[in-house]
C-alpha positions in Angstrom: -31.3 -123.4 -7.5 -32.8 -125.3 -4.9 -30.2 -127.8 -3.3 -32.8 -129.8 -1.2 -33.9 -133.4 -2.6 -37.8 -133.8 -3.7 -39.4 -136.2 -2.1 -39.0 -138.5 -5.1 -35.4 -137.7 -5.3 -35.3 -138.6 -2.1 -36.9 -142.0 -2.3 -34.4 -142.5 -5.7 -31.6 -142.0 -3.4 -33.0 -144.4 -0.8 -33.8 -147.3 -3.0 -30.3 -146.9 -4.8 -28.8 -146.8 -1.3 -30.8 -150.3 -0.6 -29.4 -152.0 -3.6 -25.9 -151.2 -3.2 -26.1 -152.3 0.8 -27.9 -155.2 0.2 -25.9 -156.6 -3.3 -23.0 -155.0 -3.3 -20.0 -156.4 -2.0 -19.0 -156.1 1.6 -15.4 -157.3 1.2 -13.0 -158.1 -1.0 -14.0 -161.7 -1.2 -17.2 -160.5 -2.3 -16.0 -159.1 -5.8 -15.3 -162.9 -6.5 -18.9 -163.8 -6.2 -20.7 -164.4 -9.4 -23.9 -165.4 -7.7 -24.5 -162.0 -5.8 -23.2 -159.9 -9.5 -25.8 -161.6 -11.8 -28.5 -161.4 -8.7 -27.3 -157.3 -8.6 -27.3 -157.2 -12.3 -31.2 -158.5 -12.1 -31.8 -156.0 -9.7 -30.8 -152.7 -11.8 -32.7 -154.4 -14.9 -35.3 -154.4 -13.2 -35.1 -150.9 -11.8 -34.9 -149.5 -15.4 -32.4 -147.4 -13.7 -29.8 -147.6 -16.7 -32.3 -145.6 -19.2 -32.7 -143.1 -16.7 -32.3 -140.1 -19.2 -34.9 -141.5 -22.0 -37.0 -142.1 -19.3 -37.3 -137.9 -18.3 -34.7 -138.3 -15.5 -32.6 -134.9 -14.7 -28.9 -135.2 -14.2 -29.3 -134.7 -10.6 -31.2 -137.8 -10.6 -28.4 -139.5 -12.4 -26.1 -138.3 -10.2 -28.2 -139.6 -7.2 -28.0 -143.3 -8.1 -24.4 -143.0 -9.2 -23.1 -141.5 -6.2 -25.0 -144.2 -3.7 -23.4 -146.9 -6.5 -20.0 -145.9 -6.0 -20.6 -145.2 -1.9 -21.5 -149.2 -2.1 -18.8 -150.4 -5.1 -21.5 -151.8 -6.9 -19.9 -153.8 -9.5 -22.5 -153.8 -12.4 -22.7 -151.5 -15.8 -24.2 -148.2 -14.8 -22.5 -145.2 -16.0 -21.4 -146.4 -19.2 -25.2 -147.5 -20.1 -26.7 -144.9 -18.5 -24.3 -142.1 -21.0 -24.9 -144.5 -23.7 -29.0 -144.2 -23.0 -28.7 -140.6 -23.5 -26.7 -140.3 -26.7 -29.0 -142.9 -28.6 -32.1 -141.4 -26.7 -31.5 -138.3 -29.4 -32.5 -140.7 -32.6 -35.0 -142.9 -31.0 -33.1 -146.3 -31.1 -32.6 -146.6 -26.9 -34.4 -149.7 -27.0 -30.8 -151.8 -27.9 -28.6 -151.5 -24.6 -25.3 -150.2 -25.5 -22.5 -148.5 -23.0 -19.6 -146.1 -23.7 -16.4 -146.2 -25.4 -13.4 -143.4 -25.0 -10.7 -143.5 -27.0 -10.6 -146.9 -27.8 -11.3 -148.6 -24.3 -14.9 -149.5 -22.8 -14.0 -148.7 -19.2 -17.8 -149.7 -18.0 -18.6 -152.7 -20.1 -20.4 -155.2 -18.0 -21.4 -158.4 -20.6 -22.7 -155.7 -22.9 -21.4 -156.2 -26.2 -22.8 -152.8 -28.4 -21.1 -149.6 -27.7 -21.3 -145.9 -29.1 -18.9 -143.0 -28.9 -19.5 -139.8 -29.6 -17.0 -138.1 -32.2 -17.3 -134.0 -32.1 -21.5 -134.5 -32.7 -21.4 -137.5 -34.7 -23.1 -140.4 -32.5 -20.8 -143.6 -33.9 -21.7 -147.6 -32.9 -19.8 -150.2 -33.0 -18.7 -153.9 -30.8 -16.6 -154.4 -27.3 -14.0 -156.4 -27.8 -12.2 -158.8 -25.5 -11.5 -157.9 -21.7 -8.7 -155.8 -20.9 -6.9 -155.7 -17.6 -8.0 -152.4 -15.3 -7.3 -151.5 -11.7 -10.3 -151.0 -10.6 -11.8 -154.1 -9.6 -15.4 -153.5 -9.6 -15.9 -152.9 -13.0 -15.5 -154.9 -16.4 -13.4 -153.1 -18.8 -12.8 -153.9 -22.4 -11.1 -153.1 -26.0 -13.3 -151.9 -28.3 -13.4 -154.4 -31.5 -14.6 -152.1 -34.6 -16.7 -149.3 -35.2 -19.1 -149.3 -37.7 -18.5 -146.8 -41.0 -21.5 -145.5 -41.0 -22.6 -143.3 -38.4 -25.6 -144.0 -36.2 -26.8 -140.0 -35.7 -25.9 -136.4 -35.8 -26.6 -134.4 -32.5 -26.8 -130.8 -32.1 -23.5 -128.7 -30.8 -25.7 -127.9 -27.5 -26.7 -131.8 -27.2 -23.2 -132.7 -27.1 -22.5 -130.3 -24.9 -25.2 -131.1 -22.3 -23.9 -134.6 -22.7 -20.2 -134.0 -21.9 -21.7 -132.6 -18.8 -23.6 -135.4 -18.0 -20.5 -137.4 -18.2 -18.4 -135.7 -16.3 -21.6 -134.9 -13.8 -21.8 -139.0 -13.0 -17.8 -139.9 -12.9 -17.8 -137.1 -10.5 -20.7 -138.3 -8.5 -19.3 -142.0 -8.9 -16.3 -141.0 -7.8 -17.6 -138.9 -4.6 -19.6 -141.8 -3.6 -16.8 -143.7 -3.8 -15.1 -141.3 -1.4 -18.1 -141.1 1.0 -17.7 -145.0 1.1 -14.3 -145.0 2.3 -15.0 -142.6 5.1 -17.7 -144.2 6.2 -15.2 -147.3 6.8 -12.4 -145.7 8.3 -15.1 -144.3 11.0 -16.3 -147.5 11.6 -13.1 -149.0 11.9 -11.8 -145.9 14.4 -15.2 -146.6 16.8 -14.2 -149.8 16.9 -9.8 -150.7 17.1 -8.7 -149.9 20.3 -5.0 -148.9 21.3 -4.2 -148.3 25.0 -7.2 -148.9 26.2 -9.0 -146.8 23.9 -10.8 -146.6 20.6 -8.3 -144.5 17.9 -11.5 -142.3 17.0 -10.6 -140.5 20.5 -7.3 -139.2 19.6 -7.2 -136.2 18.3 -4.6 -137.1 15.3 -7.1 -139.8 14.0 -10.2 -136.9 14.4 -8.0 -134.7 12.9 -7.5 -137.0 9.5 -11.3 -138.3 9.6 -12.8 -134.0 9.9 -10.3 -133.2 7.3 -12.1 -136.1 4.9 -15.6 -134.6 5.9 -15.0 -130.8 5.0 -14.1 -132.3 1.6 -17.0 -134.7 1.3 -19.3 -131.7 2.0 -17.4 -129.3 -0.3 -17.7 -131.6 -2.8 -21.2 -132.7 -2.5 -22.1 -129.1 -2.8 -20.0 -128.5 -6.2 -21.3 -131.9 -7.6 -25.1 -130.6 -6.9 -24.8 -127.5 -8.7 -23.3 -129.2 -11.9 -25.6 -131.6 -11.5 -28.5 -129.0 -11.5 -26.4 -127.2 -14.2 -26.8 -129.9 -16.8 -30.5 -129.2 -17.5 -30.9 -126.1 -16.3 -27.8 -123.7 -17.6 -26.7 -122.7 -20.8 -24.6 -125.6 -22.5 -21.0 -123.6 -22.2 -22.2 -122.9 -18.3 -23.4 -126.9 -17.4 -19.8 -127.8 -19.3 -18.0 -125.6 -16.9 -19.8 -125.9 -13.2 -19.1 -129.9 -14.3 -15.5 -129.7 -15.0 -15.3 -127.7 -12.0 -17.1 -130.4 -9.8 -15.0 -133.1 -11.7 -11.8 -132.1 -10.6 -12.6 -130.8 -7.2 -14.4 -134.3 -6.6 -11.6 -136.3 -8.0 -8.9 -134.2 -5.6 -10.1 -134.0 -2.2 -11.8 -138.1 -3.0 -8.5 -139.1 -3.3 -7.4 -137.6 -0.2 -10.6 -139.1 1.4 -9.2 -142.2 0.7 -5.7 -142.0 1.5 -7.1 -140.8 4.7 -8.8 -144.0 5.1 -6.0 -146.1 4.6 -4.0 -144.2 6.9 -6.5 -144.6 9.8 -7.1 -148.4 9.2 -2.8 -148.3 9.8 -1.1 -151.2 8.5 -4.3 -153.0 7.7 -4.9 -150.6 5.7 -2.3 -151.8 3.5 -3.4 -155.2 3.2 -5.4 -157.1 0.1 -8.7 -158.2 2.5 -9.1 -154.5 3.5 -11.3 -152.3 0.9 -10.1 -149.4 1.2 -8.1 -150.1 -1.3 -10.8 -150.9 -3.6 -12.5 -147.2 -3.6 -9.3 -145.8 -4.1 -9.0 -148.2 -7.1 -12.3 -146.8 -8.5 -11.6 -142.9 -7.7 -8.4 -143.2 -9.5 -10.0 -144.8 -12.7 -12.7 -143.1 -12.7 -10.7 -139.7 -12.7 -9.4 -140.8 -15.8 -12.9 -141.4 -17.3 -13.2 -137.6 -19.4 -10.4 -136.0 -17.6 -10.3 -132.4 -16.6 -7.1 -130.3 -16.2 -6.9 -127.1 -14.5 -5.9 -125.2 -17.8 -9.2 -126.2 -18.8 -11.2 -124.2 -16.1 -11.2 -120.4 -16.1 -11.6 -120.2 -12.1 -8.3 -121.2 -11.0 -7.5 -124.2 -8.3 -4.3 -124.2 -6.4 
């Protein structure tokens, strides 16, 4: 595989990059802003990005925009329509928008009201129910109300397959981004607090903690671009395992990344207004979006 971008890749990644600066929130007093949601939630409508998949995107491309959505925090639907776009894209009826249930919960719901799940290779559709309470704070979580009897489609063993890898592909990019966002912050914030006399980026404990978040960040961006490439271009069985490889390796060291981050912000850190909080909110739930366990990979982790 070739791990460079295209030069449309590329300009995907920039434009997603864009929309999270520019409408995503910059604080915690942000995520209380319905004005700049609905004006973020215009922008991704009109980007189309959301029926990527039915549209001839690869799951690298998918995992470009998710990754630069979870760096920012966006706080709109994305992964949950974007997985639902490429279940329904298999029987034709994408036009409706729908997002994702698992096991009962719609963990990305945004004010979409249709949902589908996918039971073994039976595509099922049904309603979101009422809000449910969730800890991570940039995205709209809800019960699922009923499913309907009748199932909406029958995909293939190998579709299925392809599209568990998906899944796990974009919670793992999601949740890397997320990651990257939190180092990105504690940096700035160690170029910038001072303690006798000098900024805390210069001492070596606070380098130490802020390179140890960077090896994982690149570590991980590497696992997350093979399973990303994986999804198209390997064998079903192969795309499942390079993504629940990436999965968990992205969910471990982005949780480090972020506890990292906390720990250099000191005891700001531990405060409400600052965000780091907030991406380790999303790492953690998104971990638990199609968890992986070690048992589960046949390349062992320590």
């Amino acid at each position: 595989m070739d791990v460079r971008l295209t030069s449309e890749q590329a300009q995907l990644r920039d434009a997603a990059a864009k929309l999270a600066d520019d409408l995503g929130p910059g604080s915690v007093a942000d995520l209380d802003d319905g004005g700049r949601r609905e004006r973020l939630n215009a922008a991704i409508d009109r980007t189309g990005w959301r029926s990527l998949r039915s549209d001839g995107a690869s799951g690298v491309e998918v995992a470009i925009v998710a990754e630069e959505f979870g760096r920012g925090l966006v706080d709109a639907a994305f992964l949950g329509p974007v997985l639902a776009d490429d279940l329904l894209r298999h029987n034709g009826s994408e036009e409706q928008a729908a997002t994702i249930a698992i096991d009962g919960l719609v963990p990305d719901a945004g004010d979409l009201d249709r949902v589908v799940a996918l039971d073994g290779v039976t595509v099922r559709c049904g309603h979101a129910g009422s809000r449910v309470p969730s800890e991570d704070l940039t995205r709209v979580a809800k019960g699922v109300a009923a499913m309907e009897d009748a199932p909406l489609a029958t995909v293939s063993e190998d579709d299925a397959r392809r599209w568990r890898a998906l899944a796990l592909v974009a919670t793992a990019a999601d949740i890397l981004g997320a990651a990257r966002g939190a180092h990105v912050l504690a940096c700035d914030y160690a170029k910038i607090r001072e303690q006798y006399g000098k900024t805390i980026g210069s001492y070596q404990a606070v380098g130490h903690l802020l390179a140890e978040s960077l090896a994982l960040l690149e570590g991980s961006t590497s696992i997350l671009r093979h399973a990303a490439w994986a999804v198209d271009e390997l064998s079903p069985e192969e795309a499942v395992g390079a993504a629940q490889m990436a999965k968990l390796y992205c969910a471990r060291s982005a949780r480090t990344v972020c506890e990292n981050a906390i720990q250099v912000h000191g005891g700001i850190g531990n405060t409400w207004e600052c965000l780091a909080h907030v991406h380790l909110r999303r790492v953690l739930l998104s971990t638990e979006n199609f968890p992986v366990s070690l048992k589960e990979i046949d390349l062992g982790l320590s």
